[in-house]
NUSELUM-749181 format. One record per residue: residue number from 1; x, y, z of N, C-alpha, C in turn. Coordinates in nm, 4 decimals, decimal comma. Last residue first. Example, Ala and Ser with C-alpha at 12.3 -4.5 7.8 and 13.67 -1.06 7.14 Angstrom:
<rs>
 num   n.east  n.north     n.up  ca.east ca.north    ca.up   c.east  c.north     c.up
   2   1,2850  -0,2250   0,7080   1,3670  -0,1060   0,7140   1,2900   0,0030   0,7870
   1   1,3190  -0,5690   0,7800   1,2300  -0,4500   0,7800   1,3200  -0,3300   0,7800
</rs>
This chain:
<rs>
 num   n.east  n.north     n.up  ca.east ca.north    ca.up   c.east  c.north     c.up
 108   0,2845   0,1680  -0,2932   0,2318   0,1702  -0,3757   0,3687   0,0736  -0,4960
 107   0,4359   0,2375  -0,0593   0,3121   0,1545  -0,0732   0,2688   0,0886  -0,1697
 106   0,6664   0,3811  -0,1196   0,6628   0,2552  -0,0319   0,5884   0,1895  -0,0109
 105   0,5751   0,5891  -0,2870   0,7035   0,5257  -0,3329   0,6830   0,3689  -0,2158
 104   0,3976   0,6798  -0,0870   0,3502   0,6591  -0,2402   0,4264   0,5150  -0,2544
 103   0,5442   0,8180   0,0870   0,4729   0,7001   0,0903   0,4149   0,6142   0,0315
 102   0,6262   1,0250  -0,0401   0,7199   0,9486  -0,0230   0,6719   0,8159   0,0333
 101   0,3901   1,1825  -0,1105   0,4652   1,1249  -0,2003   0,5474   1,0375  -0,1567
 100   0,2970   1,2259   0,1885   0,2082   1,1132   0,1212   0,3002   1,0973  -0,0275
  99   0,5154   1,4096   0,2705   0,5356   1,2709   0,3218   0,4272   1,1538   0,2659
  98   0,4398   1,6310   0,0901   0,5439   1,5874   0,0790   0,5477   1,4701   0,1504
  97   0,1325   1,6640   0,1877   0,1754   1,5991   0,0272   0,3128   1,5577   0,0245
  96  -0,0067   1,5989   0,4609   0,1181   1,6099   0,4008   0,1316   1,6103   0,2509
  95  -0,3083   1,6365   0,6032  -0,2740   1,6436   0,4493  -0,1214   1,6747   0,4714
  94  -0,2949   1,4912   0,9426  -0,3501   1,5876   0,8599  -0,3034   1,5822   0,6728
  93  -0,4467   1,2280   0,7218  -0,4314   1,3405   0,8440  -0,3738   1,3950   0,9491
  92  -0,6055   1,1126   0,4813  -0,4295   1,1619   0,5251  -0,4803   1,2475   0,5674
  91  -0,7628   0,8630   0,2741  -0,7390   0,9907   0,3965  -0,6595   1,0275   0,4251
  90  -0,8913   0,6844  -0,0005  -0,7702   0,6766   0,0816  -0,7681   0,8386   0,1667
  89  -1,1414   0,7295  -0,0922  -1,0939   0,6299  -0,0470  -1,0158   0,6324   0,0267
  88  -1,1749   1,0134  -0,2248  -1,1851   0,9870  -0,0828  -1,1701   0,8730  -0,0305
  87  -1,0982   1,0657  -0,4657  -1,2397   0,9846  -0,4518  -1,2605   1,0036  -0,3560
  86  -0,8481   1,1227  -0,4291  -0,9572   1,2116  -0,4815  -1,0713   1,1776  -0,4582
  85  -0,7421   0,8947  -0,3364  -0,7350   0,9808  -0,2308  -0,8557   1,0729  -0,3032
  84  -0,7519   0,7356  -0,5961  -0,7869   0,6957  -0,4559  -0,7968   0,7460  -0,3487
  83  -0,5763   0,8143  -0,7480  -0,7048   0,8408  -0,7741  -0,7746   0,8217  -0,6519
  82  -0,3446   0,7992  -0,6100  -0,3607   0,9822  -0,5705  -0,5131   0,9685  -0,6358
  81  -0,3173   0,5119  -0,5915  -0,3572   0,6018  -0,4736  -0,3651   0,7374  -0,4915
  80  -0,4942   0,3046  -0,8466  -0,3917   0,4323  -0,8118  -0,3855   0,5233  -0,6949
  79  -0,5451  -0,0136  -0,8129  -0,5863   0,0853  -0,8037  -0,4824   0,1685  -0,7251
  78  -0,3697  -0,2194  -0,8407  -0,4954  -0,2295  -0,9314  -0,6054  -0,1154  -0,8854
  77  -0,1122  -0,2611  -0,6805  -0,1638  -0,1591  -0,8015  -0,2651  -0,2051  -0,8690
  76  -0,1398  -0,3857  -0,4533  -0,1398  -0,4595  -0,6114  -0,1500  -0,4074  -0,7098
  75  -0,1442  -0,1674  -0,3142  -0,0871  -0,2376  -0,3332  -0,0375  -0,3142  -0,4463
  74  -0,4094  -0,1103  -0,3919  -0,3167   0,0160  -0,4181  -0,2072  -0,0634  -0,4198
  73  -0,5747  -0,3338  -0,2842  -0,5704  -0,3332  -0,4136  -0,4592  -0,1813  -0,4684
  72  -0,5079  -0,3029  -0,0213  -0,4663  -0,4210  -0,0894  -0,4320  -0,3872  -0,2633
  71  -0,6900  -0,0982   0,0284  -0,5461  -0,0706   0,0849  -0,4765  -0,1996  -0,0426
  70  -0,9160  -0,1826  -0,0194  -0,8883  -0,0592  -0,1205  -0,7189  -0,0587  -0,0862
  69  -1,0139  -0,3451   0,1681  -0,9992  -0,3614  -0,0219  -0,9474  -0,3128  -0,0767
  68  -0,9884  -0,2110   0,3757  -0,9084  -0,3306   0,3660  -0,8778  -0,3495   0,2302
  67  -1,0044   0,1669   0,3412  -1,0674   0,0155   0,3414  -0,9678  -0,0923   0,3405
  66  -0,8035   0,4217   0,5358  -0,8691   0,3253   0,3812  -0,9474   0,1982   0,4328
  65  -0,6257   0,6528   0,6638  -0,7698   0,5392   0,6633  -0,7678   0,5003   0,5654
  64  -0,3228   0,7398   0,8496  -0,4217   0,7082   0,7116  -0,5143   0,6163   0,7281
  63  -0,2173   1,0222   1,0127  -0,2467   0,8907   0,9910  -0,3565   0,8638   0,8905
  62   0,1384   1,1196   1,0562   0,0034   1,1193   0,9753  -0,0379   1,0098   0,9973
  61   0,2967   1,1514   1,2823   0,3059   1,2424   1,2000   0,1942   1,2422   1,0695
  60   0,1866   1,0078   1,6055   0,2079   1,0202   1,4252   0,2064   1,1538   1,3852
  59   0,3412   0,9299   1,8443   0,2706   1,0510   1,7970   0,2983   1,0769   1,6528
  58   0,3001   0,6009   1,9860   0,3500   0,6755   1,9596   0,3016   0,7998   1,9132
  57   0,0751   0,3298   1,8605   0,2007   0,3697   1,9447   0,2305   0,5080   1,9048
  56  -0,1700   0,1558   1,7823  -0,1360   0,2694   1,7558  -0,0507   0,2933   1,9105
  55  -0,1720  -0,2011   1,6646  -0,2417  -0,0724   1,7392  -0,1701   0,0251   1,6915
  54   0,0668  -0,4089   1,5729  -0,0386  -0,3732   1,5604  -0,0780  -0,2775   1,6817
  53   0,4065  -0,2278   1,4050   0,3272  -0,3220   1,5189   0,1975  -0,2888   1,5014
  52   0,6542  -0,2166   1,1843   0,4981  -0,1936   1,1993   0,4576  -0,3131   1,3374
  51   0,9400  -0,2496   1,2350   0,8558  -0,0747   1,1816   0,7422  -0,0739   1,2351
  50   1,1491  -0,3498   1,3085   1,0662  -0,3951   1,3831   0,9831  -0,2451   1,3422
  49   1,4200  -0,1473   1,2859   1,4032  -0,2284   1,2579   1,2689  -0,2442   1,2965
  48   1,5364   0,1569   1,3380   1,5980   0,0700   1,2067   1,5555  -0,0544   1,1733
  47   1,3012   0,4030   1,3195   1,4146   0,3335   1,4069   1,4491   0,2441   1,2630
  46   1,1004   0,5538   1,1965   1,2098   0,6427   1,2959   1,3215   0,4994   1,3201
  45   0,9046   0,4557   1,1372   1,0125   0,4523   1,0691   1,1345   0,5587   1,0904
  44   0,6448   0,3053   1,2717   0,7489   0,3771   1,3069   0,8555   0,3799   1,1839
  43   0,3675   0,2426   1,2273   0,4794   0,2102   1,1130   0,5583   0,3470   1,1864
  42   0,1273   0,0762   1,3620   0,1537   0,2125   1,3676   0,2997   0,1566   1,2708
  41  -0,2678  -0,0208   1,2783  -0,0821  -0,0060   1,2897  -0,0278   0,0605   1,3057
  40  -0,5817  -0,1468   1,3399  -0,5082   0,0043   1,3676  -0,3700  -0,0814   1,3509
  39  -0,8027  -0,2995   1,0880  -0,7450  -0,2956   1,2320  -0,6498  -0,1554   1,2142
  38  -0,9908  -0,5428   0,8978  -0,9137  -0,4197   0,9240  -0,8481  -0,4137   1,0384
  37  -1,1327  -0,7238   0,7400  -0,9897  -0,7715   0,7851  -0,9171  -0,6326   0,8459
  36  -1,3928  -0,5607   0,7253  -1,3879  -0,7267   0,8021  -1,2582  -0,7557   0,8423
  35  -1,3299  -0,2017   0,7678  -1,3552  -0,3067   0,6603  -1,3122  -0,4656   0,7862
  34  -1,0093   0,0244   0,7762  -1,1435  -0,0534   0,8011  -1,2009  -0,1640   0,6971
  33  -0,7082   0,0763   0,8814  -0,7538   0,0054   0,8115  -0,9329  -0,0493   0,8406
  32  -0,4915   0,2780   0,9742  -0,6332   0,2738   1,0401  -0,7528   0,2282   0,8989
  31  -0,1900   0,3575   1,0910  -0,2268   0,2900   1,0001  -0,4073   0,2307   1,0363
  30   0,0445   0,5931   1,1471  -0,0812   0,5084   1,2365  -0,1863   0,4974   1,0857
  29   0,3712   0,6541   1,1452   0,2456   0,7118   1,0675   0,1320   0,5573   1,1280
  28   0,6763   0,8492   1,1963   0,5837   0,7686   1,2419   0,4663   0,7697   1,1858
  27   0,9043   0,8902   0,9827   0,8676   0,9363   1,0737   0,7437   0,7897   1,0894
  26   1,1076   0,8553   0,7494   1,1761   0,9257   0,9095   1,0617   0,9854   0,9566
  25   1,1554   0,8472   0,4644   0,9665   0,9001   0,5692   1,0416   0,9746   0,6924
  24   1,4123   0,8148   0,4607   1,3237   0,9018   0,4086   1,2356   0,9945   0,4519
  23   1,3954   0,5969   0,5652   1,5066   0,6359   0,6191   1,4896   0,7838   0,5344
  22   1,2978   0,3882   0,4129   1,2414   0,4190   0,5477   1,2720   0,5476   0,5662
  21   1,4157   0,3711   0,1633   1,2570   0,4640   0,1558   1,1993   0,4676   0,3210
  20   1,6222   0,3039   0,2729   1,6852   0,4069   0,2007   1,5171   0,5054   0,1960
  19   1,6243   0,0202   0,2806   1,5787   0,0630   0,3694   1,5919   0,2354   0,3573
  18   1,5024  -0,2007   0,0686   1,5360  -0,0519   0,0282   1,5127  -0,0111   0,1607
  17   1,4735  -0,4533   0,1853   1,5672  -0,4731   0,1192   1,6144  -0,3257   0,0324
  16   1,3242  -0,3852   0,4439   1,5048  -0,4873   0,4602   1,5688  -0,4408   0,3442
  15   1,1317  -0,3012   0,3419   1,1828  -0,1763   0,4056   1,3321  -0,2463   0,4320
  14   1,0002  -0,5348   0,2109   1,0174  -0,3891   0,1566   1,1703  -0,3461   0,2095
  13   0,9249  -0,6268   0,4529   1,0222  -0,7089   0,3244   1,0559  -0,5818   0,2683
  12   0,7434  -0,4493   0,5736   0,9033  -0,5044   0,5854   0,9761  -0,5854   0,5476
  11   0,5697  -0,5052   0,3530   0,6438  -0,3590   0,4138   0,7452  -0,3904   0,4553
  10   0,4737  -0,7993   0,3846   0,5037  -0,6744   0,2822   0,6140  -0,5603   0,2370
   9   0,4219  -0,8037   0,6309   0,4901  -0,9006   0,6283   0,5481  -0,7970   0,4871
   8   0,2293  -0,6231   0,7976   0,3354  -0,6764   0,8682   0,4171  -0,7948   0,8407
   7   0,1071  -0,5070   0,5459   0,1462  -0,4140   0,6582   0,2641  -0,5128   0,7331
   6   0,0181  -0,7098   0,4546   0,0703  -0,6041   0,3442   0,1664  -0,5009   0,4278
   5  -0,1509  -0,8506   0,6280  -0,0419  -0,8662   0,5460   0,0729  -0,8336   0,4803
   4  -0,3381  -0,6777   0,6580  -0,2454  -0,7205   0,7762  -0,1091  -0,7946   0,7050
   3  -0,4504  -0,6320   0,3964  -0,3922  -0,5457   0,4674  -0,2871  -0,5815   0,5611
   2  -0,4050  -0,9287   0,2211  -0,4779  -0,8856   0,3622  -0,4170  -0,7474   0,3786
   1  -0,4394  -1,1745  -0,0526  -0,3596  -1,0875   0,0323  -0,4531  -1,0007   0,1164
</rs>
């Protein structure tokens, strides 16, 4: 599995079948994956369909860095994102805690 993956096939499997954790976030967040398979997303979750495109659209309300490895593996839960933010793996900017919990729930 790929970040790009995780992001534009994943997530919105996700988000079809609990759209309840979009509809939550209710906001925009720019996705800034480094590493060989990386790249920029933006995950509108302001609207009702078509969330994540590649680049960066729009005026995020946060945006997050991680590694390709590291994004995947939070995913696959084989690594915990609030350990993963302590370490500094995972970024949030600016620091929401209330919209990085609810992202938690949709990433993780």
């Amino acid at each position: 599995m790929t970040a790009q993956q995780v992001l534009e096939t994943d997530i919105p499997t996700l988000l079809k079948q609990k759209p309840e954790l979009g509809k939550d976030i209710n906001a925009i967040i720019h996705f800034n994956i480094t590493g060989g398979s990386g790249g920029t997303w933006t995950m509108d979750l302001t609207k009702d369909s078509d969330w994540v495109t590649k680049g960066t659209t729009g005026e995020p309300k946060m945006t997050i860095t991680v590694s390709d490895e590291d994004f995947v593996k939070i995913r696959e839960k084989k690594l915990n994102a609030q350990m993963a933010a302590m370490q500094g793996k995972l970024k949030f900017k600016p620091m929401d805690m209330g919209l990085a919990m609810k992202l938690a729930k949709l990433l993780g």
